[in-house]
C-alpha positions as CSV (number, residue, x, y, z in Angstrom):
1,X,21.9,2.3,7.7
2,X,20.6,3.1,4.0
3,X,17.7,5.4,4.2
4,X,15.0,4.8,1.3
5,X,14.9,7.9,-0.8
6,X,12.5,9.2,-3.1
7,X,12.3,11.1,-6.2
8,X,11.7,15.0,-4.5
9,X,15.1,14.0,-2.4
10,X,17.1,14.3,-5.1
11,X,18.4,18.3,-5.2
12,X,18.2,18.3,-1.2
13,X,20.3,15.3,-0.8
14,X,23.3,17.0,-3.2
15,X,22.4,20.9,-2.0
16,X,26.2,21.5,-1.0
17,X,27.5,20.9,-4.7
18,X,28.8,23.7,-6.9
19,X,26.7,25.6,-9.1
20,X,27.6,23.7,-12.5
21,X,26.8,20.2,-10.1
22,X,23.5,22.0,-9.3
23,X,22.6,22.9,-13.0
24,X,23.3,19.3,-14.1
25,X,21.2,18.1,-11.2
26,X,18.6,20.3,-11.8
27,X,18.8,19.1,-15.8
28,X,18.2,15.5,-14.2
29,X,15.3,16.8,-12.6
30,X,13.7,18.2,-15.3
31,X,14.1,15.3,-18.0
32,X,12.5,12.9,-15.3
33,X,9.7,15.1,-15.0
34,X,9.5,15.2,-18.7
35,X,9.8,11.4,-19.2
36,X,12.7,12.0,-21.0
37,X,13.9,8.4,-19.2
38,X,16.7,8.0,-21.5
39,X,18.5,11.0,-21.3
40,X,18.0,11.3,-17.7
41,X,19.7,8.0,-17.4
42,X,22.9,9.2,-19.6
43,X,23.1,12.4,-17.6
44,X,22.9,10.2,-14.2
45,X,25.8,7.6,-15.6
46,X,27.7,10.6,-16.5
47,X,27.3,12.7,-13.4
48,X,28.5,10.0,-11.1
49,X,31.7,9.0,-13.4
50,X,32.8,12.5,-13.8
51,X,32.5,14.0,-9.8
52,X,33.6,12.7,-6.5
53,X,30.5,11.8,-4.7
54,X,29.7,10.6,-1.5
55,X,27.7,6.7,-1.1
56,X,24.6,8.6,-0.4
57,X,25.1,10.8,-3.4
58,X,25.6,7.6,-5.7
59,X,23.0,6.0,-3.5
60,X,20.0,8.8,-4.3
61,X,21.2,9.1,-8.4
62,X,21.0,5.4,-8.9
63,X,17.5,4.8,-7.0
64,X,16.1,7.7,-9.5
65,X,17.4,5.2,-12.2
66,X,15.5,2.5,-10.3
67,X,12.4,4.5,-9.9
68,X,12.5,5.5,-13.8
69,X,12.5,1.3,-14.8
70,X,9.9,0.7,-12.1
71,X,7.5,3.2,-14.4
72,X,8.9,1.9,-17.4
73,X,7.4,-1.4,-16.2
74,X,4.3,-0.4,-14.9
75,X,3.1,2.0,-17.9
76,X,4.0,-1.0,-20.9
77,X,0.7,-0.5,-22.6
78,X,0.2,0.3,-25.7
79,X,-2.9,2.6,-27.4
80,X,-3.6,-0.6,-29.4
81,X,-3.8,-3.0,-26.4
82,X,-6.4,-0.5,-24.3
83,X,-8.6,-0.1,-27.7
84,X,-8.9,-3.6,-27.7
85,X,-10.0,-4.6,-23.9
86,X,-12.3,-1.5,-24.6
87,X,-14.1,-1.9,-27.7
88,X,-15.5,-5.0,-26.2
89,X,-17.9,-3.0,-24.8
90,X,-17.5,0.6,-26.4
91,X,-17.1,-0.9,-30.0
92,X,-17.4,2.4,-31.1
93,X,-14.4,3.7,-29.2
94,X,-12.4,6.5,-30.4
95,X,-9.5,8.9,-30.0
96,X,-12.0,11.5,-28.8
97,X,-13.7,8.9,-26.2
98,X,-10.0,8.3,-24.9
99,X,-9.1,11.5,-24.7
100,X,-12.0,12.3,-22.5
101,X,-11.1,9.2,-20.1
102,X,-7.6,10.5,-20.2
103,X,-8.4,14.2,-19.2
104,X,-10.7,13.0,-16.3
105,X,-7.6,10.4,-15.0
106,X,-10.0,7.2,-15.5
107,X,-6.9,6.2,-18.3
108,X,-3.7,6.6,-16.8
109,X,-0.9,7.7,-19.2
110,X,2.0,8.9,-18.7
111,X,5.1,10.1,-21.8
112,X,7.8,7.7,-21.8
113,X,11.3,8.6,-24.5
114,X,8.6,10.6,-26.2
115,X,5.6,8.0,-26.5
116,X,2.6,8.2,-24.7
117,X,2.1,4.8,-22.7
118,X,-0.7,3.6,-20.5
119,X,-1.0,1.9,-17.2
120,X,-0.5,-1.8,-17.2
121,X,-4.4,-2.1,-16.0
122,X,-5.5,0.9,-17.5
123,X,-8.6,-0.5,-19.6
124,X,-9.3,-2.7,-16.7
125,X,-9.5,0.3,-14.5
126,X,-11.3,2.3,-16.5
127,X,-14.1,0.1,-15.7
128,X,-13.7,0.8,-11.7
129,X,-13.4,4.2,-12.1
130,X,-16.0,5.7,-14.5
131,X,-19.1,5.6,-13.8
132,X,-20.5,5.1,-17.3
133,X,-18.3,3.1,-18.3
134,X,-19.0,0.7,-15.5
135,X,-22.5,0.8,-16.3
136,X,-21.8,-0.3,-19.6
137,X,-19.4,-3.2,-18.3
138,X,-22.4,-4.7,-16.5
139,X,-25.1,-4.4,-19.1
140,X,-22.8,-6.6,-21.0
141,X,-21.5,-9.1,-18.3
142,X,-24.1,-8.8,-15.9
143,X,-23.9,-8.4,-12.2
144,X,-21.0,-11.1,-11.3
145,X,-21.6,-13.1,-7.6
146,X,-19.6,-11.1,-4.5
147,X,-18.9,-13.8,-2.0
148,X,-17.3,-11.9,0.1
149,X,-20.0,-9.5,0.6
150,X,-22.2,-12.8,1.1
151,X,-19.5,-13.7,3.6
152,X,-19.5,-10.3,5.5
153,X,-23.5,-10.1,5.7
154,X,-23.3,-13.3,7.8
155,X,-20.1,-12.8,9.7
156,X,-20.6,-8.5,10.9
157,X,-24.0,-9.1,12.4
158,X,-22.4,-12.3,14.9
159,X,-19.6,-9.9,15.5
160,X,-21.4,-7.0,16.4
161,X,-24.4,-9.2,18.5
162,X,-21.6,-10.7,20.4
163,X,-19.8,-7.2,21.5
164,X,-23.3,-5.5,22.2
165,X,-23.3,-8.6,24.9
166,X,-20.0,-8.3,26.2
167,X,-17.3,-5.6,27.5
168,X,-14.7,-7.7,25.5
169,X,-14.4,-6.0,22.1
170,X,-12.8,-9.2,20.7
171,X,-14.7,-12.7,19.3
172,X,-15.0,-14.7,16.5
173,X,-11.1,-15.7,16.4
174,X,-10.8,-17.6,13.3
175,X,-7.7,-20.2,13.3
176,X,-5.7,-19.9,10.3
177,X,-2.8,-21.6,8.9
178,X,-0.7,-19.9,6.5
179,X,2.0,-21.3,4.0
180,X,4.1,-18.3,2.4
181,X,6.9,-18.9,-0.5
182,X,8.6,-16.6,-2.2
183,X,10.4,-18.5,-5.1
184,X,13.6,-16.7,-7.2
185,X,13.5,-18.3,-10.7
186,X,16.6,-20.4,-11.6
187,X,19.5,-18.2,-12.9
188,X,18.2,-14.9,-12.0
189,X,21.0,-14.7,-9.6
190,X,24.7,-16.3,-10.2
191,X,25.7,-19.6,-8.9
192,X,27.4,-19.8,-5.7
193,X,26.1,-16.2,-4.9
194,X,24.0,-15.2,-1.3
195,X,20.4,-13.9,-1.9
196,X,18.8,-12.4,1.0
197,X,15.7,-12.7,1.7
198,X,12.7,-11.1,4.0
199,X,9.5,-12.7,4.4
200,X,5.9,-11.0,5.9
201,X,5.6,-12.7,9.4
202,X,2.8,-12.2,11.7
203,X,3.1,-9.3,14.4
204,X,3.1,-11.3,18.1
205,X,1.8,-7.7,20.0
206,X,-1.5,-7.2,18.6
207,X,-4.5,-8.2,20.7
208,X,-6.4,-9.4,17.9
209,X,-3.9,-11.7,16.8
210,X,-2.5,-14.4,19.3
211,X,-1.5,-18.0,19.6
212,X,0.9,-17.7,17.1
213,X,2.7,-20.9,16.4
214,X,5.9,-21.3,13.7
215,X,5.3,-24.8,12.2
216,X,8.3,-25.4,10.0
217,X,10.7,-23.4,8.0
218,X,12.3,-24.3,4.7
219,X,16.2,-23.0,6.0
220,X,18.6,-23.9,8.6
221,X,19.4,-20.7,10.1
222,X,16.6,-17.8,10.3
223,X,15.8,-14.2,12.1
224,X,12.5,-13.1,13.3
225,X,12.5,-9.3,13.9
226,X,11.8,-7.7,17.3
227,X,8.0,-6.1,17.9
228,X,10.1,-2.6,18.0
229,X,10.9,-3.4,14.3
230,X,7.2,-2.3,13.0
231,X,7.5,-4.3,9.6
232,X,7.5,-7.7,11.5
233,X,9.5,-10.1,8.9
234,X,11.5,-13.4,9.1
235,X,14.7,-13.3,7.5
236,X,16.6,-16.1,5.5
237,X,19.9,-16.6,3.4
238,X,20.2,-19.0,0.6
239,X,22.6,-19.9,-1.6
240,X,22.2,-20.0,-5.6
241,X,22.6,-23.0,-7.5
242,X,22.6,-23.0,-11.4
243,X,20.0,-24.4,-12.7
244,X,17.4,-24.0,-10.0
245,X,15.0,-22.0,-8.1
246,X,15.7,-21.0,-4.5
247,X,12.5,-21.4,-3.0
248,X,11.8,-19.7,0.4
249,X,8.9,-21.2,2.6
250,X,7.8,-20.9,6.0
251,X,4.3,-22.4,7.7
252,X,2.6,-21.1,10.6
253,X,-1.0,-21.4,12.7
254,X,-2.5,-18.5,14.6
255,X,-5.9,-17.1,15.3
256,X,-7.2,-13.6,14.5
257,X,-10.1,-12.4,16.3
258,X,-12.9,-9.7,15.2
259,X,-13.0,-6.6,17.0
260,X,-16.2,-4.2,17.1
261,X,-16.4,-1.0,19.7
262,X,-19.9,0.5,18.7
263,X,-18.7,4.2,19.2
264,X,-21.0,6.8,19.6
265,X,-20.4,10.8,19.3
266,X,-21.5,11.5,22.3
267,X,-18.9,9.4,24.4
268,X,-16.1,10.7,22.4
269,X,-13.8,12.1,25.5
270,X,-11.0,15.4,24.7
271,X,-7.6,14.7,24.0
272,X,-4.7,14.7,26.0
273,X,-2.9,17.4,23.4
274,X,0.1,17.0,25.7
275,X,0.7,13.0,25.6
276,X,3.4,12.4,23.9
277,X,0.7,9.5,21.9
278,X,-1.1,12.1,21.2
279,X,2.1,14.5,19.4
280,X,3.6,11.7,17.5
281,X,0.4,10.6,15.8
282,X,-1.4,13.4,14.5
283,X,2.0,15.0,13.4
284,X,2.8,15.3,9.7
285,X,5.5,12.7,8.2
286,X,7.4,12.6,4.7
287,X,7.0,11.2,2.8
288,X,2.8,10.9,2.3
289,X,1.6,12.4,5.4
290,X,1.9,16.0,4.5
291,X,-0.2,18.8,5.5
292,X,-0.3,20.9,2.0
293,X,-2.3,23.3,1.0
294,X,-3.8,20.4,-1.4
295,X,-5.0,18.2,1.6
296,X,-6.1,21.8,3.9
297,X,-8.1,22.3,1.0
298,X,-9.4,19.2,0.6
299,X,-10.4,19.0,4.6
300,X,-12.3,22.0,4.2
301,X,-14.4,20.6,1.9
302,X,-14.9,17.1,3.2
303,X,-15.0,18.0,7.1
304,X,-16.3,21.3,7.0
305,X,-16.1,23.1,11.0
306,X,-17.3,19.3,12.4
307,X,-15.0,19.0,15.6
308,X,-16.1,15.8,16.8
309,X,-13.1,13.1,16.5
310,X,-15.9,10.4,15.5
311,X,-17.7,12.7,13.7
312,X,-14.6,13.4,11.9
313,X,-13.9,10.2,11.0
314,X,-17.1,9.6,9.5
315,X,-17.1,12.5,7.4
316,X,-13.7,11.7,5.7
317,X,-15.1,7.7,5.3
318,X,-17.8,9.0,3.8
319,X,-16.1,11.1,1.1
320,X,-14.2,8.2,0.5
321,X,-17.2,5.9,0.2
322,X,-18.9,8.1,-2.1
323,X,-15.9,10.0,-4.8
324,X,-13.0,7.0,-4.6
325,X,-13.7,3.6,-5.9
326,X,-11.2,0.8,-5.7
327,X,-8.7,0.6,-8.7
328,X,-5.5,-1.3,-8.9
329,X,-2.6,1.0,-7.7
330,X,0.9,1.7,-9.6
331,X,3.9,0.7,-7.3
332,X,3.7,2.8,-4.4
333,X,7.4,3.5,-4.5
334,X,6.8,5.0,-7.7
335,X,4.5,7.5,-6.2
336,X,5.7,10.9,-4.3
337,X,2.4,11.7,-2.6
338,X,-0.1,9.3,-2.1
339,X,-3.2,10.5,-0.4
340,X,-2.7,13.6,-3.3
341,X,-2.4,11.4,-5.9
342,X,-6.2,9.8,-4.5
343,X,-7.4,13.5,-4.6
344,X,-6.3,14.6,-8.0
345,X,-6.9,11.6,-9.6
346,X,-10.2,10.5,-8.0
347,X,-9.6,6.9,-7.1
348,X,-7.4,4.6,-5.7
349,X,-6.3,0.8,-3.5
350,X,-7.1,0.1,0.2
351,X,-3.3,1.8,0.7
352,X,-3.9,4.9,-1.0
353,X,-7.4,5.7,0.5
354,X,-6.0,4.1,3.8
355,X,-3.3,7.1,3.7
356,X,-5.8,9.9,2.8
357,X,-7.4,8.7,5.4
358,X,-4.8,9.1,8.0
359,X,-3.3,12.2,6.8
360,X,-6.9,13.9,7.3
361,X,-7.5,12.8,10.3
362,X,-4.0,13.4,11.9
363,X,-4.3,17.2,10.1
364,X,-7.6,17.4,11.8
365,X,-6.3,15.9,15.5
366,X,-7.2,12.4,15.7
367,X,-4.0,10.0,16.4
368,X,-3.4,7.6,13.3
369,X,-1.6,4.7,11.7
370,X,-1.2,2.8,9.2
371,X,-1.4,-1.0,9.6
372,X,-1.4,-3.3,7.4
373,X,-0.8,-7.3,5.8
374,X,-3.6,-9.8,4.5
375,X,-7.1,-10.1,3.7
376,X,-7.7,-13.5,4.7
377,X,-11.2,-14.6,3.9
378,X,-11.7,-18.3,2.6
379,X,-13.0,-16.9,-0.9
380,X,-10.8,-13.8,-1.2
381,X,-7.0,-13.8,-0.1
382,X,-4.8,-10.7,-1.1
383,X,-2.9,-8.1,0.1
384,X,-4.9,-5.3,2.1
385,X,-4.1,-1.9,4.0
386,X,-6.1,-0.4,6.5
387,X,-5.8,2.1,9.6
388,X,-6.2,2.3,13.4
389,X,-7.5,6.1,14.9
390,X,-6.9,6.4,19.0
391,X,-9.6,7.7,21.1
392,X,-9.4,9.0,24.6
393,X,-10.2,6.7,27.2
394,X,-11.0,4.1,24.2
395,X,-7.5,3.4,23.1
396,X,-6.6,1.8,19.3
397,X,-10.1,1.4,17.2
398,X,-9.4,-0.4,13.9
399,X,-10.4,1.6,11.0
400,X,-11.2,0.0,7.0
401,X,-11.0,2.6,4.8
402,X,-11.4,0.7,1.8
403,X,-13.8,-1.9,3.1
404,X,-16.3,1.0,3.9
405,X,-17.0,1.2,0.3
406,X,-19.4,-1.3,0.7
407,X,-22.9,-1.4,1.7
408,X,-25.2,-3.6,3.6
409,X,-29.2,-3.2,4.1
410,X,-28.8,-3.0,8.1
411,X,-27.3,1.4,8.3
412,X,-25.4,-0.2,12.2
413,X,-23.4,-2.7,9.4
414,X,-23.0,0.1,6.9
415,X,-20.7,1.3,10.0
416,X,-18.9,-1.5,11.0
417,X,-15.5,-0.8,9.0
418,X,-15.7,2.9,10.5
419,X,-14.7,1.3,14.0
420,X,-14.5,-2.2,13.7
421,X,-12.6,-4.7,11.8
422,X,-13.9,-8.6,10.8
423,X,-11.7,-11.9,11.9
424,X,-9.8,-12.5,8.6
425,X,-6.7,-10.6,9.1
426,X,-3.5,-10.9,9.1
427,X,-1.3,-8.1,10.3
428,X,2.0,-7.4,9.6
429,X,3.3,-4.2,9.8
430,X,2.0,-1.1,12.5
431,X,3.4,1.7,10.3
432,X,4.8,2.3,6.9
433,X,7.9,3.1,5.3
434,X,9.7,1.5,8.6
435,X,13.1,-0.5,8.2
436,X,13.9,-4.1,8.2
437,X,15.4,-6.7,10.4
438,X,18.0,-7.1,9.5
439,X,18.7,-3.9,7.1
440,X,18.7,-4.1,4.0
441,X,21.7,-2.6,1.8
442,X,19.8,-2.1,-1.8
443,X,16.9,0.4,-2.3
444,X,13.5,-1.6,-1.1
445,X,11.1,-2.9,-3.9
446,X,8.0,-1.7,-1.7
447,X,9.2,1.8,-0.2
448,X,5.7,2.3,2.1
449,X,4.2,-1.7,2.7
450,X,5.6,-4.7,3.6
451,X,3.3,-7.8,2.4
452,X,4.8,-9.5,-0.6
453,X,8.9,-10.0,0.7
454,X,11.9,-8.6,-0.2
455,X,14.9,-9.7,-2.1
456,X,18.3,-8.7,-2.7
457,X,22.1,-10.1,-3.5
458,X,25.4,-8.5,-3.7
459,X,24.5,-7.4,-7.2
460,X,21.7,-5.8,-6.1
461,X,17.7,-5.3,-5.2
462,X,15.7,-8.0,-7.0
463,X,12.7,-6.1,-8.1
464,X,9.2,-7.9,-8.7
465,X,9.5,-9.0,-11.6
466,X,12.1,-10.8,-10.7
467,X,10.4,-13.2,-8.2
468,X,7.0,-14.8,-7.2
469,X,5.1,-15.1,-4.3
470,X,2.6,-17.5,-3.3
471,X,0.4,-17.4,0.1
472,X,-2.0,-20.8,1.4
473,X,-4.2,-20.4,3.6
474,X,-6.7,-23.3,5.4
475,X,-8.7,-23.0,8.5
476,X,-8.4,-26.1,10.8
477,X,-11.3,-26.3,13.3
């Protein structure tokens, strides 16, 4: 089985090699890191034809080939195309003003054969991310209507009213059914060839999501992976025809309930430091869940000597809340640390601050995972991240990490996210970075999640660009 490899792999993976194999891998190394992309992938194509190297070997130096195009098409911007979304409100926009948003991370760039290039969504994100600038952006537009905050003023209260009433921590199950399709455009894979195909599926051993009911499926023959696989997925195999798409579709029903546990400090119970729950999930993980110096450091600050597991939490949300708003993410598998690349460059998706999160609170003692799938509210459906932090006595409390960022007049709803979770959910995986059912033999588009699918054919991973996704969603009485 093919394990996903990363950038930082790359010298450990090949560390028995001679010293003239090491120098040329460390030369590899060094031109990635300088965005030499070119000449790294000449000295990649080179290395492999002139030494006998084992699968993993060629595995590791082609996925660092694959990790250079994913940047290549996530940094495409041009200087001229971010002056232009800008000056529409900073006419007056300069190289000075850019270099300023630069230096402080709110403009991503990176160098690229030599050329400085921007994030896809740079100028948009500038917008999200400084604070003036986002001023500026709503003097102009003026302050657009949120539905989903109108939505989640209605729909927290009735959740947390209901759980003050009962010991059940579940209500408000909201029926949903979902039609997924992933479609590969005609040709983009030859006639007559297989392309394999892995579709997000909803997780059947959550208590929040039950009655789970497959209504149809657009194949013959299809796998649903086993709960042990933790990126739940449903697996099909078409064949390509020249001349048209190969669509992929599956519908399903299910309801997805709200969950609310109004924790207080003061109930909090110790930890069983010997449970083997308790070891596994506040241990540290590669490839994002490292304890470094970086995230000691930053623990210090944010948590200070607070002890208190809830109290903990709250501190860390609250940083969050407060220093990290939302901005659209590169592709994670592009990315060697996450929850440092949140820290150093001050913002960051519901993934990113969902994996801060967890590394803080698992360096501090408090049991955490990743979970993860769909926001699935009738006037905002996307992809979405979030956590779940174990409690003594309490069990699994569902954690929001990103939905924190918001506020509500009523301080008790301010807190919901911090240990509760609303109805509109769909969850698919219980950890990240886990395999798929069945394996997969090319390097994963999506290295941490699983939401949007997977794709590959004996030529190969079919990256995003490659393919679309679409996701309905009603919600029958």
């Amino acid at each position: 089985m093919k394990k996903i490899l990363i950038l930082t792999v790359l010298t450990l993976t090949l560390f028995s090699c001679s010293d003239k194999k090491q120098q040329t891998i460390d030369s590899i190394n060094a031109e990635i890191a300088a965005g030499n992309f070119a000449v790294a992938d000449s000295l990649i194509d080179k290395y492999i034809a002139q030494n006998q190297l084992s699968e993993d070997e060629i595995y590791s130096l082609n996925f660092q080939k694959d990790l250079m195009h994913r940047k290549r098409l996530d940094f495409r911007s041009s200087k001229e195309d971010v002056v232009k979304y800008i000056s529409k409100y900073f006419p007056e926009v300069d190289d000075a003003m850019l270099e300023k948003w630069e230096k402080t991370k709110a403009l991503e760039t990176i160098m690229i054969d030599g050329e400085k290039k921007y994030f896809n969504r740079a100028a948009q994100n500038l917008f999200r991310i400084d604070k003036e600038a986002r001023k500026r952006k709503t003097e102009i537009d003026g302050e657009s209507v949120d539905e989903l905050q109108l939505l989640l003023e209605k729909h927290l209260p009735e959740i947390m009213e209901q759980a003050k009433k009962s010991i059940v921590r579940q209500s408000h199950p909201q029926k949903m059914k979902i039609t997924y399709t992933l479609t590969v455009p005609a040709n983009t894979v030859p006639s007559g060839k297989t392309i394999r195909c892995w579709l997000p599926y909803p997780r059947t051993d959550n208590r929040r999501q039950t009655n789970i009911e497959l209504l149809s499926v657009d194949a013959d023959n299809y796998l649903i992976s086993p709960d042990e696989y933790l990126h739940k997925s449903l697996y099909i195999e078409k064949t390509a025809n020249e001349n048209e798409a190969a669509v992929f579709k599956y519908s399903f029903v299910m309801s997805s309930a709200a969950e609310w546990f109004d924790l207080k400090p003061e109930n909090i119970k110790p930890y069983n430091k010997e449970s083997e729950l308790y070891k596994k999930y506040t241990a540290e993980r590669s490839t994002h869940v490292i304890f470094s110096s970086l995230i000691k450091d930053f623990s210090a600050k944010t948590v200070g000597t607070e002890t208190n597991p809830l109290l903990v939490s709250n501190k860390i949300l609250q940083y969050i809340k407060d220093n990290y708003p939302w901005a659209s993410a590169l592709e994670y598998s592009t990315m060697e640390n996450i929850p440092e690349y949140v820290i150093e460059n001050n913002h960051g998706d519901c993934g990113m601050v969902g994996l801060l999160y967890i590394t803080l609170c698992k360096y501090n003692g408090i049991p955490a995972k990743w979970q993860s799938g769909f926001m699935l509210h009738p006037c905002d459906v996307n992809l979405h991240d979030w956590a779940e932090i174990y409690f003594e006595g309490t069990g699994w409390v569902p954690v929001d990490p990103s939905f924190i960022r918001r506020s509500f007049a009523d301080s008790d709803v301010n807190a919901f996210y911090s240990n509760g979770i609303d109805a509109y959910r769909w969850i698919v995986n219980d950890d990240y970075s886990q395999q798929l059912y069945p394996a997969k033999k090319y390097p994963r588009s999506e290295t941490v999640d699983f939401q949007r699918g997977e794709v590959e054919w004996d030529g190969g991973n079919l990256y995003f660009n490659k393919w679309n996704w679409d996701i309905d969603v009603e919600y029958p009485n």
